[in-house]
C-alpha positions in Angstrom: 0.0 0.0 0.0 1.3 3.3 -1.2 2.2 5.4 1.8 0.3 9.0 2.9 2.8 11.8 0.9 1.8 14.0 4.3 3.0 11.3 6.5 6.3 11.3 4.5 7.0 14.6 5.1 5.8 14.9 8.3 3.1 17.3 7.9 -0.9 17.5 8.1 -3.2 17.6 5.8 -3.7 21.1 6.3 0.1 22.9 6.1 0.4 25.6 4.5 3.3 25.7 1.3 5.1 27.5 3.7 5.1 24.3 6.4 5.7 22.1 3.4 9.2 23.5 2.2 10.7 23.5 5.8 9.8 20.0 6.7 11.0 18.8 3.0 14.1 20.8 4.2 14.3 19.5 7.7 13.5 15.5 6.1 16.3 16.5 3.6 19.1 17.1 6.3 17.9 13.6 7.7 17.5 11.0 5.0 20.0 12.8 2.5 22.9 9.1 2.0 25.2 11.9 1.7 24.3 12.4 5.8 22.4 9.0 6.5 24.4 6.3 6.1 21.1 4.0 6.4 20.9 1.1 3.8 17.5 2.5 2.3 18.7 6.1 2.9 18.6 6.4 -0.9 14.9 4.8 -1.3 14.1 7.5 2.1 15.3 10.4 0.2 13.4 9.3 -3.5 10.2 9.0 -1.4 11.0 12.1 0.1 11.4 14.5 -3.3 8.5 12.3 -4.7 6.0 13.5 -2.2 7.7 17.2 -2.1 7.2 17.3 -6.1 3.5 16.7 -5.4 2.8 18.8 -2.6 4.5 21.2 -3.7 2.2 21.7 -6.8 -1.1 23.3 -6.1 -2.8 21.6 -8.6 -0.8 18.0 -7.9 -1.9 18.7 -4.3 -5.4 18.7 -4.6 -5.8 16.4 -6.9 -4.1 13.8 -4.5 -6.0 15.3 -1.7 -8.9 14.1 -4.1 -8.4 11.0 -5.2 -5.5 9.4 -3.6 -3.2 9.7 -6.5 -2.1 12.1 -9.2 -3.5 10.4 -12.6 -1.2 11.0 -15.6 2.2 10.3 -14.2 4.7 8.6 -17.2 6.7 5.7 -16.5 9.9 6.2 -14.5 10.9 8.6 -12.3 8.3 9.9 -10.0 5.0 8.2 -10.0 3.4 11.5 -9.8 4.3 13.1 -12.7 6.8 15.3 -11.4 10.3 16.0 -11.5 10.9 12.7 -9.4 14.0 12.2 -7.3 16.3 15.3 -7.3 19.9 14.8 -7.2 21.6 17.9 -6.3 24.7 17.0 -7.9 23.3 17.1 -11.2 21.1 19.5 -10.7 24.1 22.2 -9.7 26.2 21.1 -12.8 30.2 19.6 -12.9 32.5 20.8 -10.5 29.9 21.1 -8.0 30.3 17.4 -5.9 27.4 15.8 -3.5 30.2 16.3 -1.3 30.8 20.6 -1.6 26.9 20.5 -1.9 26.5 19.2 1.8 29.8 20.7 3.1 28.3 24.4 2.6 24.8 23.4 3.1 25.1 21.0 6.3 28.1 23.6 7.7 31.4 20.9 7.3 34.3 21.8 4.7 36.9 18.9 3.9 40.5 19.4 4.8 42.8 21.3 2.6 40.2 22.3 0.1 39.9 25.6 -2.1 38.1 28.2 -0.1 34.2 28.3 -0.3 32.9 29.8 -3.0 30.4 32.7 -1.9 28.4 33.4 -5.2 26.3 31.8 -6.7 26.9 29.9 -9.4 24.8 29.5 -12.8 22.3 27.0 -13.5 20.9 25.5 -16.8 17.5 24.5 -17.9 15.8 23.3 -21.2 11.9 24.4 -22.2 9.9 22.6 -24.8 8.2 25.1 -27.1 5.8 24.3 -30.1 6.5 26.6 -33.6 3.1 28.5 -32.7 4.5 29.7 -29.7 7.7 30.5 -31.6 5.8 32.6 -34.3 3.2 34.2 -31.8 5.8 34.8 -28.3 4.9 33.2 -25.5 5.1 33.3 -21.3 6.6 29.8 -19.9 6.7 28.9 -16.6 9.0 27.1 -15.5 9.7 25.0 -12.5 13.0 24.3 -10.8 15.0 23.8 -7.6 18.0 25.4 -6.9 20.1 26.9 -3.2 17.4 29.9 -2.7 17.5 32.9 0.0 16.6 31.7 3.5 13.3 33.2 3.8 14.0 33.2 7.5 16.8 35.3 7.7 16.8 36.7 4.4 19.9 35.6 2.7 22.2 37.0 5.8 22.4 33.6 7.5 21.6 35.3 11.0 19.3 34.1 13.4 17.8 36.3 16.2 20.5 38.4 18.0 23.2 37.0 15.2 26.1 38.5 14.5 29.5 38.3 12.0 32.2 37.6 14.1 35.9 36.9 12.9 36.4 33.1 12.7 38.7 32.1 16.2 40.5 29.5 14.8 41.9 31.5 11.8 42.1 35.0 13.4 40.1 36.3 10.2 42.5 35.3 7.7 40.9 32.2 6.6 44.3 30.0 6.5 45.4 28.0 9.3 48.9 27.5 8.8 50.7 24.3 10.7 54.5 23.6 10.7 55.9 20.6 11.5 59.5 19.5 12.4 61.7 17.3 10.4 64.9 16.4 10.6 65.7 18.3 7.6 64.4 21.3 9.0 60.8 23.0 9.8 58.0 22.4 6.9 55.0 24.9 7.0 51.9 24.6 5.7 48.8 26.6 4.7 45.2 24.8 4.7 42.0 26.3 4.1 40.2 27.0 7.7 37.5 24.2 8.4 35.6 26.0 10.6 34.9 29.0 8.5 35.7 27.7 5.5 37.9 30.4 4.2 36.2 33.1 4.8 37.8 34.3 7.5 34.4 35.0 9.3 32.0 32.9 11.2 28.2 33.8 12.9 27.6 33.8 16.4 23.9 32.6 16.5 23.3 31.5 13.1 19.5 31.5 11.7 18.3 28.0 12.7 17.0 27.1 8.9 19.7 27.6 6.9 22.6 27.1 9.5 24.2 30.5 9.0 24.3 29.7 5.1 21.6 32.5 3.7 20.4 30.0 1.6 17.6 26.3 1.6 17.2 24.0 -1.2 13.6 25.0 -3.0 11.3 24.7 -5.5 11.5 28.2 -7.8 8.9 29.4 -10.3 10.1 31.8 -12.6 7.9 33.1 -15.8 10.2 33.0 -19.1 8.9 35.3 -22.1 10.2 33.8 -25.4 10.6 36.2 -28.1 9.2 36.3 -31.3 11.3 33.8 -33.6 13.4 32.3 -31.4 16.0 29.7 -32.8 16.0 25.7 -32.0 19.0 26.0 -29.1 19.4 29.8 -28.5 19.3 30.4 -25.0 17.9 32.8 -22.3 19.7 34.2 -19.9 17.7 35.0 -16.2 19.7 37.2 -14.2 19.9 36.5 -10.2 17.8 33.1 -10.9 20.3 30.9 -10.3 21.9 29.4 -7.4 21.8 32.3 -4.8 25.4 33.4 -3.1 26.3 32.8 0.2 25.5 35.7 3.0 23.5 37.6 0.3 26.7 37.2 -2.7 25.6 37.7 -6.0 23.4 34.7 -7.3 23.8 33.2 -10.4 21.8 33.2 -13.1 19.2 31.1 -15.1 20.2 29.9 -18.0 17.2 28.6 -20.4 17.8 26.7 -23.5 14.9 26.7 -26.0 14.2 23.5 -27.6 11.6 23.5 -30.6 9.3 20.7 -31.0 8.8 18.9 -34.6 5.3 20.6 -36.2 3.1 18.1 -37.9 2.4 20.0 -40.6 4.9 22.5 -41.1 8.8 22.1 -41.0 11.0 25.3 -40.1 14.2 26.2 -42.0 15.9 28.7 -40.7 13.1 31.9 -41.2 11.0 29.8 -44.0 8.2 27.1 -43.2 7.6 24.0 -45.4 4.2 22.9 -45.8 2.7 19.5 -48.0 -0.4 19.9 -49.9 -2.9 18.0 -51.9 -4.3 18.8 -55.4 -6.6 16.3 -57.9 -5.2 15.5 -61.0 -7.2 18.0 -62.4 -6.3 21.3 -60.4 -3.1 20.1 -61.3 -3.1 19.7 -64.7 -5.9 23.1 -65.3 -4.4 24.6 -62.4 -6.2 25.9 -59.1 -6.2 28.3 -55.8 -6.0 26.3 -52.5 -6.4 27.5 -49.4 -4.3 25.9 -46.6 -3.8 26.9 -42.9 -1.1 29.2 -41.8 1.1 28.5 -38.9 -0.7 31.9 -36.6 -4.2 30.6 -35.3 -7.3 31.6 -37.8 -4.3 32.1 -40.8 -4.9 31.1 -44.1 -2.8 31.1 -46.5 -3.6 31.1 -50.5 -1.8 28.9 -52.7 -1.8 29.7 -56.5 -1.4 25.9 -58.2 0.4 26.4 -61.4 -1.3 25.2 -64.8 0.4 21.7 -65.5 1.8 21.2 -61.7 3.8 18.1 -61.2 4.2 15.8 -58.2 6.8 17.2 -55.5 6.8 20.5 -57.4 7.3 23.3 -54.5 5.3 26.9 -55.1 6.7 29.6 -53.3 4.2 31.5 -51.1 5.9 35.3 -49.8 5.8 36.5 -46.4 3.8 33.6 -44.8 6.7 31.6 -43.3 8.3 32.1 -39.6 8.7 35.9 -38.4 12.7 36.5 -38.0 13.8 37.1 -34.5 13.1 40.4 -33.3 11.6 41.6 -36.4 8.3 42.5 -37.4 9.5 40.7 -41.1 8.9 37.3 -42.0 10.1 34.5 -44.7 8.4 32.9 -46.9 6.5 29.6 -46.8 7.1 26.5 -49.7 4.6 24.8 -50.8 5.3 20.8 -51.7 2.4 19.8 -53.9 1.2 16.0 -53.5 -0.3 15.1 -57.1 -3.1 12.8 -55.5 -5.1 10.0 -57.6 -8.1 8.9 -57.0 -8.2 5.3 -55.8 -12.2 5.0 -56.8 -14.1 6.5 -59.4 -17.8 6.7 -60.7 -19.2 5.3 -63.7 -19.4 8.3 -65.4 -15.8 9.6 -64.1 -14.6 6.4 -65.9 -16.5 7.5 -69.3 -14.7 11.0 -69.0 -11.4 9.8 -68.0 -11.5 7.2 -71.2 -12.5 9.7 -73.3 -9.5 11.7 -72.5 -7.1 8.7 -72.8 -8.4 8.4 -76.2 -8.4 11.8 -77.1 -5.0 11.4 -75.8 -4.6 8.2 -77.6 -3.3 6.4 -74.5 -4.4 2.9 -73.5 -6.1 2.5 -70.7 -6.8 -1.3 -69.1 -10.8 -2.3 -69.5 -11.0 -5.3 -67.5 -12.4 -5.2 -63.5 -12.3 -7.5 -60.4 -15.3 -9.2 -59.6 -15.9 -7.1 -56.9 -16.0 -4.2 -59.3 -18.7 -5.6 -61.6 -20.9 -6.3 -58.6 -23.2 -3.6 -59.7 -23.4 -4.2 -63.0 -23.7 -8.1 -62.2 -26.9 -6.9 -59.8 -28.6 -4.6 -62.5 -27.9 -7.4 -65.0 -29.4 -10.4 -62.8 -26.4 -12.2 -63.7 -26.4 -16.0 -62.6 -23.5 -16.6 -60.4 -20.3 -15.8 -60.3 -16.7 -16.3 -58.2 -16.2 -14.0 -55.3 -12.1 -13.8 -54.6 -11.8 -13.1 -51.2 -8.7 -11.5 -49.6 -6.6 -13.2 -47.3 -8.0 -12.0 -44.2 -11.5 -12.3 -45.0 -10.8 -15.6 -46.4 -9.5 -16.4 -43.4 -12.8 -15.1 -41.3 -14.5 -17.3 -43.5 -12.8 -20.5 -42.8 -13.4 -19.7 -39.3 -17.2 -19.4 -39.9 -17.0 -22.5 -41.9 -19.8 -20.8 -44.5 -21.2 -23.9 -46.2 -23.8 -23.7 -49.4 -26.7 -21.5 -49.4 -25.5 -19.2 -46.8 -25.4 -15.6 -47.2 -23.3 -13.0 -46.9 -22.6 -9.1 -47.4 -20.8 -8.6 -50.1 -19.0 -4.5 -50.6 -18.0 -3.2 -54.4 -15.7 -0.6 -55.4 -18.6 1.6 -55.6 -18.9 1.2 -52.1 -22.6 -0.2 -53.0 -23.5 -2.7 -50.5 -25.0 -6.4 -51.5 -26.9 -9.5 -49.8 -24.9 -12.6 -51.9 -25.8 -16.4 -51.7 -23.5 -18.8 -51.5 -24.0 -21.1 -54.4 -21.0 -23.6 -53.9 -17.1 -23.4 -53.5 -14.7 -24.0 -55.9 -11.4 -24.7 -54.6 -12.2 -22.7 -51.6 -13.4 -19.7 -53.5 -17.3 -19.0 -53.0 -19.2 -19.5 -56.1 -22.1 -16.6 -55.5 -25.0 -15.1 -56.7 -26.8 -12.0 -55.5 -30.1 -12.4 -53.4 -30.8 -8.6 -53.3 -28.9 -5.2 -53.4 -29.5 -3.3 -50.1 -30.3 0.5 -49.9 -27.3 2.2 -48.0 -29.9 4.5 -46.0 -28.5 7.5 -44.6 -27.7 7.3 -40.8 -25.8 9.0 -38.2 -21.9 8.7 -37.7 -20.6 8.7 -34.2 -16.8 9.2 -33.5 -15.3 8.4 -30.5 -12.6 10.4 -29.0 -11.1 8.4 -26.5 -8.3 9.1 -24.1 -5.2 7.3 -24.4 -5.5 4.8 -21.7 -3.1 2.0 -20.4 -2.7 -1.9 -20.9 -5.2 -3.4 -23.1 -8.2 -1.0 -22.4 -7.8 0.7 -25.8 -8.4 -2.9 -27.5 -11.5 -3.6 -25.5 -12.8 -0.3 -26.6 -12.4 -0.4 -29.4 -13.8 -4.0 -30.2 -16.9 -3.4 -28.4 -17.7 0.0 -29.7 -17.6 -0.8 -33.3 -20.0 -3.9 -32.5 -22.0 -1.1 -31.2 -21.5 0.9 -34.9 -19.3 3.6 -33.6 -18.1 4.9 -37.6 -14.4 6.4 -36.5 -12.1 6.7 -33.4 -9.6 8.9 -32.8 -7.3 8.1 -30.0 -5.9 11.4 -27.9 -2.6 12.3 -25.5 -4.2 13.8 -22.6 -2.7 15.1 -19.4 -3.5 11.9 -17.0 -3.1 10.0 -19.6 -0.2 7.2 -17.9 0.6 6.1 -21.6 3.2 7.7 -23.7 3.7 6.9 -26.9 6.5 7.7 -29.4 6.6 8.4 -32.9 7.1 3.9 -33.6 5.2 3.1 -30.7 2.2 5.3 -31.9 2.4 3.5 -35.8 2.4 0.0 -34.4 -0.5 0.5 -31.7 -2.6 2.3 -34.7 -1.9 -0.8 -37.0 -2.6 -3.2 -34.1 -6.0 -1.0 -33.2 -7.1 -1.3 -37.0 -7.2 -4.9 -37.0 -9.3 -5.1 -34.0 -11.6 -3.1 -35.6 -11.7 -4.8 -38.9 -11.9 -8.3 -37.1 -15.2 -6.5 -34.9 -16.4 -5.5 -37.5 -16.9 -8.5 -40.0 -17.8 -10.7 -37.0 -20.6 -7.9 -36.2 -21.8 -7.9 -39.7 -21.3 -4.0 -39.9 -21.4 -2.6 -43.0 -18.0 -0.7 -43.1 -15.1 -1.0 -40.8 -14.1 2.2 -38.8 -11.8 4.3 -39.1 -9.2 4.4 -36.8 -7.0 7.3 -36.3 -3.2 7.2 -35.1 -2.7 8.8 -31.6 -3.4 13.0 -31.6 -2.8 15.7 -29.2 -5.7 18.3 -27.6 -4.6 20.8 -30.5 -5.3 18.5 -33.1 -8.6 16.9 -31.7 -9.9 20.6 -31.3 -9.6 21.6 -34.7 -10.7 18.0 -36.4 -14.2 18.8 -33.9 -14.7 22.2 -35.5 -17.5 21.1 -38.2 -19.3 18.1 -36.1 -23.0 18.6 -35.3 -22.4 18.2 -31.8 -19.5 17.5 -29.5 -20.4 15.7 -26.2 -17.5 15.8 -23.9 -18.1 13.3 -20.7 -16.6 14.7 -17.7 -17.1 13.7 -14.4 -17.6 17.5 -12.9 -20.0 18.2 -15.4 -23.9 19.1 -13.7 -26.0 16.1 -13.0 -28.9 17.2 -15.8 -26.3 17.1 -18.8 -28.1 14.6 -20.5 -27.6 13.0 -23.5 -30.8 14.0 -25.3 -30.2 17.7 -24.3 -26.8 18.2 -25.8 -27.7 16.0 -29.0 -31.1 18.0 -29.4 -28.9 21.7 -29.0 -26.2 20.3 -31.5 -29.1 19.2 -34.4 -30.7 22.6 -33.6 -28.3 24.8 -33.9 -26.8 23.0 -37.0 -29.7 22.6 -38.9 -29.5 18.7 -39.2 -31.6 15.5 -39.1 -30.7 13.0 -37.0 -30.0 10.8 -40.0 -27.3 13.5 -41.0 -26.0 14.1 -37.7 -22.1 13.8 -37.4 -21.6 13.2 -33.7 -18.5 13.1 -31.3 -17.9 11.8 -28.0 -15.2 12.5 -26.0 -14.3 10.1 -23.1 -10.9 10.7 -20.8 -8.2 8.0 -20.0 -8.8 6.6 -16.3 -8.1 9.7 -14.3 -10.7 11.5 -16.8 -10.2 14.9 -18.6 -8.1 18.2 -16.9 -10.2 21.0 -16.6 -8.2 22.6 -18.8 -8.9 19.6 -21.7 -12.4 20.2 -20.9 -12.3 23.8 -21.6 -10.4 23.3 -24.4 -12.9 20.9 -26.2 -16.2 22.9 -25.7 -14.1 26.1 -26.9 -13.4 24.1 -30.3 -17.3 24.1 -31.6 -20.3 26.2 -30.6 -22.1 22.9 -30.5 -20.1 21.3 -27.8 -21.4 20.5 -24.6 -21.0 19.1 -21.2 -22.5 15.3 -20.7 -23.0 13.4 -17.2 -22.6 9.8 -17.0 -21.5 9.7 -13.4 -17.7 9.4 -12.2 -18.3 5.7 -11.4 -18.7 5.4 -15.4 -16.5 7.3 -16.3 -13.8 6.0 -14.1 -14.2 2.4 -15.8 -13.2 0.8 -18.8 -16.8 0.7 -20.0 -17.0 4.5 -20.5 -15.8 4.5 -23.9 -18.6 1.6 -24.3 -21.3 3.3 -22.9 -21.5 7.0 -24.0 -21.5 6.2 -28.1 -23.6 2.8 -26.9 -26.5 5.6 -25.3 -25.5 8.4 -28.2 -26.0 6.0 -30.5 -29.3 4.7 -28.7 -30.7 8.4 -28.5 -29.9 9.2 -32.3 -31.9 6.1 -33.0 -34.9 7.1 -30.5 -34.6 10.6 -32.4 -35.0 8.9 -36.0 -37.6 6.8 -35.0 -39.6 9.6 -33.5 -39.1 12.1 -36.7 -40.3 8.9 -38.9 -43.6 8.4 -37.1 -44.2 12.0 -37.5 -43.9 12.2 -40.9 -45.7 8.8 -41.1 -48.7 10.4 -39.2 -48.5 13.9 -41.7 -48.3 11.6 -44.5 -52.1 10.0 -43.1 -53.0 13.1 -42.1 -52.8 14.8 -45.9 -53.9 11.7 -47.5 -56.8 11.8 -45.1 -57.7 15.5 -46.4 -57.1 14.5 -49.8 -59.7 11.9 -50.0 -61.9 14.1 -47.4 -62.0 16.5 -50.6 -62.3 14.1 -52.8 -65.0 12.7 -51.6 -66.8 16.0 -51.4 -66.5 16.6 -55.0 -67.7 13.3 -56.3 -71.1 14.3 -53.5 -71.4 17.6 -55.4 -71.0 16.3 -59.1 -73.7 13.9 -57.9 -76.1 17.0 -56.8 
């Protein structure tokens, strides 16, 4: 059982921040191996800075205070998603040993060493920064412990009724000098004082916290503003925020190195951006105007597709790339065309695109799969004919063991869905014939966002909601999510998350597989949620009467849709649910977003990714139901009239 952080550091429940950092201090003097020579005087002091990093945290504190834990923690380090265990020699840099740490903190000084050094020295820090932030400025905080001021004493290291005094041992000249016969003669030597360390001075009554030092290990937080087109490495320099001096010496300073995190759509170089786009053959080959997004929120950015534009050709777009450092200028943005073509195409594209190949006098290959003369197979009433299956859905149907006079739902090209029977087998391929072609009605598509969430969760949500019919999911990096996932990690999840749902969906008999997304961060999901009909977000502090029914009826209001036409997403958290933040976020993305209740114990579980598209999907189908019977009873109600007046006529002909 995980132990009580407040019982680690010796506090209650209700210290104040101020409480917290002296007993973190006070523990730190205790358990440090440095000073306890303990055999789990290491695990002692981890435990320690764990529970400091989360107490220490406002918003870590109360959500332990909470519910037990802080959710979202990555693997390693601290469980609580912090810093983990501080080790102040590499948190002051080389030259600075565990063992001159302690000496100056804790008051001892080895033998013969240089003379205590009384200023502070500099300290070094990296911060993560996205290219918006880059192009637009930004204000970082950042987090960090470093030697601070004694807030007791103020930096002086005296306590009450302290004072300087000239060190006794050295007589103020902070050398002890020893000489020691020989029989060749008198030796002398000069050591460094160990009792003031070289300073020539020690403190008669030293403050109590710091032990006469003027400075405590802390936790700093210290606002960073990053310029406008700031480099990948260049560096920020904060004066006095480094390690402070000794007796009030001058501090060091803060020394921030800016790291720039790879865009997903753009690519920096040097002052220019790089963007990809897609054209049809045809905008290519006639030429065309897209539109694509800039890199400053809400910019778009023209592109002018030259007549006869060629695959990997790059247009040049001016004044839309990165703005240059400290410059109201910018560079320019390069456009890499992608020359896309069309993997499916109508009838009557095909007629158009033959034409052209003959006007062109190219040839152009006439034959199709059986799959792709389905259709005309159907309008024909052909008799039967050989259905090659793929290897995977051969496989599925092994595993049914589909015998003679069976059916099954046959897919074309055209996307034009079929009811087959199965005639007979010949050499394991099904001879078929089609029993009818099936209306594709028009129904709602529900997407499920779902937080990333750990072991095999993801699977089992995904298998049982596209039994339910859920049409996409689109898996998302939140805060508490405990997963992390790399760039190779992400690709082979995604491919492993796509088979499930294939697999779900042919033994559910649905109609299409789902898509399934690779894994996307809070940006991304925003701006893919900007065109649904309605976006219910499910979290746990939302009000008790955000139903369902409510936000799906405000969505299909305020967009104008039918139930039938409704393109519907829910968002579900990993198991410590959404931030508030997240949540914010997400119902700032679309006016049609709203807040939805299932209750915590839902959405806590497994099952929550289950249930909220299993009672979406349930209400959309209660809505549809509802909007036919209407019409149904209009439809009687005219008719009704209609022969009402009919009637009426043939009565006064007859007259």
């Amino acid at each position: 059982m995980a132990k009580d952080l407040y019982e680690v550091l010796g506090v209650s429940r209700e210290a104040t921040e101020d409480e917290i950092k002296k007993a973190f201090r006070r523990r730190a003097r205790e358990l440090h191996p440095d000073v306890n020579k303990a055999p789990d005087a290491e695990d002692q002091f981890k435990e320690l800075n764990e529970a400091y990093d989360v107490l220490s945290d406002a918003q870590k504190r109360s959500a332990y205070d909470r519910f037990g834990t802080v959710p979202g923690a990555a693997g390693g380090g601290s469980p609580y998603g912090g810093g983990g265990y501080v080790d102040f020699e590499d948190l002051f840099g080389g030259g600075f040993g565990m063992g001159d740490i302690f000496s100056s903190f804790f008051g001892g000084q080895a033998a013969g060493r240089a003379p205590m050094r009384k200023e502070g020295r500099d300290m070094g820090v990296g911060l993560r920064l996205t290219l918006e932030e880059v192009a637009a400025g930004a204000k970082k905080e950042i987090v960090y412990d470093r030697l601070a001021p004694c807030p007791d004493c103020e930096g002086s290291g005296l306590g009450p009724d302290g004072r300087e005094i000239s060190c006794p041992d050295c007589h103020g000249q902070g050398r002890v000098v020893t000489i020691q016969h020989t029989f060749l003669g008198d030796m002398q030597t000069a050591t460094t004082c160990k009792t003031c360390g070289g300073t020539g001075h020690t403190i008669e009554n030293p403050c109590p916290e710091c032990e006469g030092q003027g400075r405590v290990p802390d936790r700093q937080r210290v606002t960073v503003e990053v310029p406008v087109g700031i480099r990948d490495a260049q560096q920020l320099r904060l004066s006095g925020f480094g390690e402070a001096g000794m007796h009030g010496a001058r501090p060091g300073d803060l020394i921030v190195t800016c790291r720039i995190q790879p865009h997903e759509f753009f690519e920096r170089d040097g002052d220019n951006l790089h963007a990809r786009a897609n054209v049809s053959i045809v905008q290519a080959t006639l030429g065309a105007e897209i539109e694509i997004d800039g890199i400053f929120e809400d910019e778009k950015v023209q592109v002018r597709i030259p007549e006869g534009c060629q695959n990997e050709q790059v247009v040049r777009v001016k004044g839309f790339g990165m703005p240059k450092f400290r410059s109201e200028s910018r560079g320019d943005m390069y456009v890499h065309v992608n020359v896309v073509v069309p993997k499916k195409v109508t009838k009557k594209q095909r007629e158009l695109l033959e034409k052209l190949a003959e006007e062109l006098g190219e040839d152009v290959a006439d034959e199709r799969t059986p799959l792709q003369k389905l259709r005309v197979l159907a309008d024909e009433g052909a008799p039967t004919f050989p259905l090659r299956l793929s290897p995977d859905d051969a496989k599925h149907a092994r595993v049914l063991r589909l015998a003679p006079g069976e059916h099954i739902a046959v897919v074309d090209a055209a996307q034009d869905y079929f009811e087959c029977e199965i005639a007979a087998f010949d050499d394991a391929v099904p001879v078929v014939r089609i029993a009818q072609r099936l209306d594709d009605e028009e129904r709602p598509l529900v997407m499920l966002v779902q937080g990333l969430a750990k072991g095999d969760k993801m699977e089992t949500v995904i298998r049982h909601a596209t039994e339910l019919g859920v049409s996409a999911f689109v898996p998302m990096a939140c805060e508490r999510s405990i997963v992390r996932l790399d760039a190779r990690k992400a690709a082979a999840r995604t491919q492993r998350w796509r088979a499930i749902a294939k697999s779900a969906a042919m033994q559910s008999g649905q109609r299409v597989c789902p898509e399934v997304g690779e894994p996307m961060a809070l940006a991304d999901v925003c701006a893919s949620l900007a065109h649904a009909t309605a976006v219910l977000v499910c979290w746990e502090e939302a009000p008790l009467d955000a139903r369902i029914e409510k936000a799906l009826e405000r969505g299909l209001r305020l967009d104008r849709a039918l139930p039938e036409n409704a393109r519907i997403a829910v968002v579900v958290g990993p198991e410590g649910g959404l931030s508030r933040s997240e949540a914010d976020a997400l119902l700032a993305c679309n006016p049609r977003a709203s807040l939805v209740s299932l209750g915590s114990s839902i959405l806590r579980t497994e099952t929550a990714g289950i249930v909220a598209p299993a009672l979406v999907l349930h209400e959309l189908g209660r809505m549809m139901h509802d909007a036919r019977e209407a019409q149904e009873r209009t439809s009687a109600h005219v008719e009704s009239r209609r022969e009402e007046a009919g009637d009426a006529c043939e009565a006064g002909g007859q007259s």
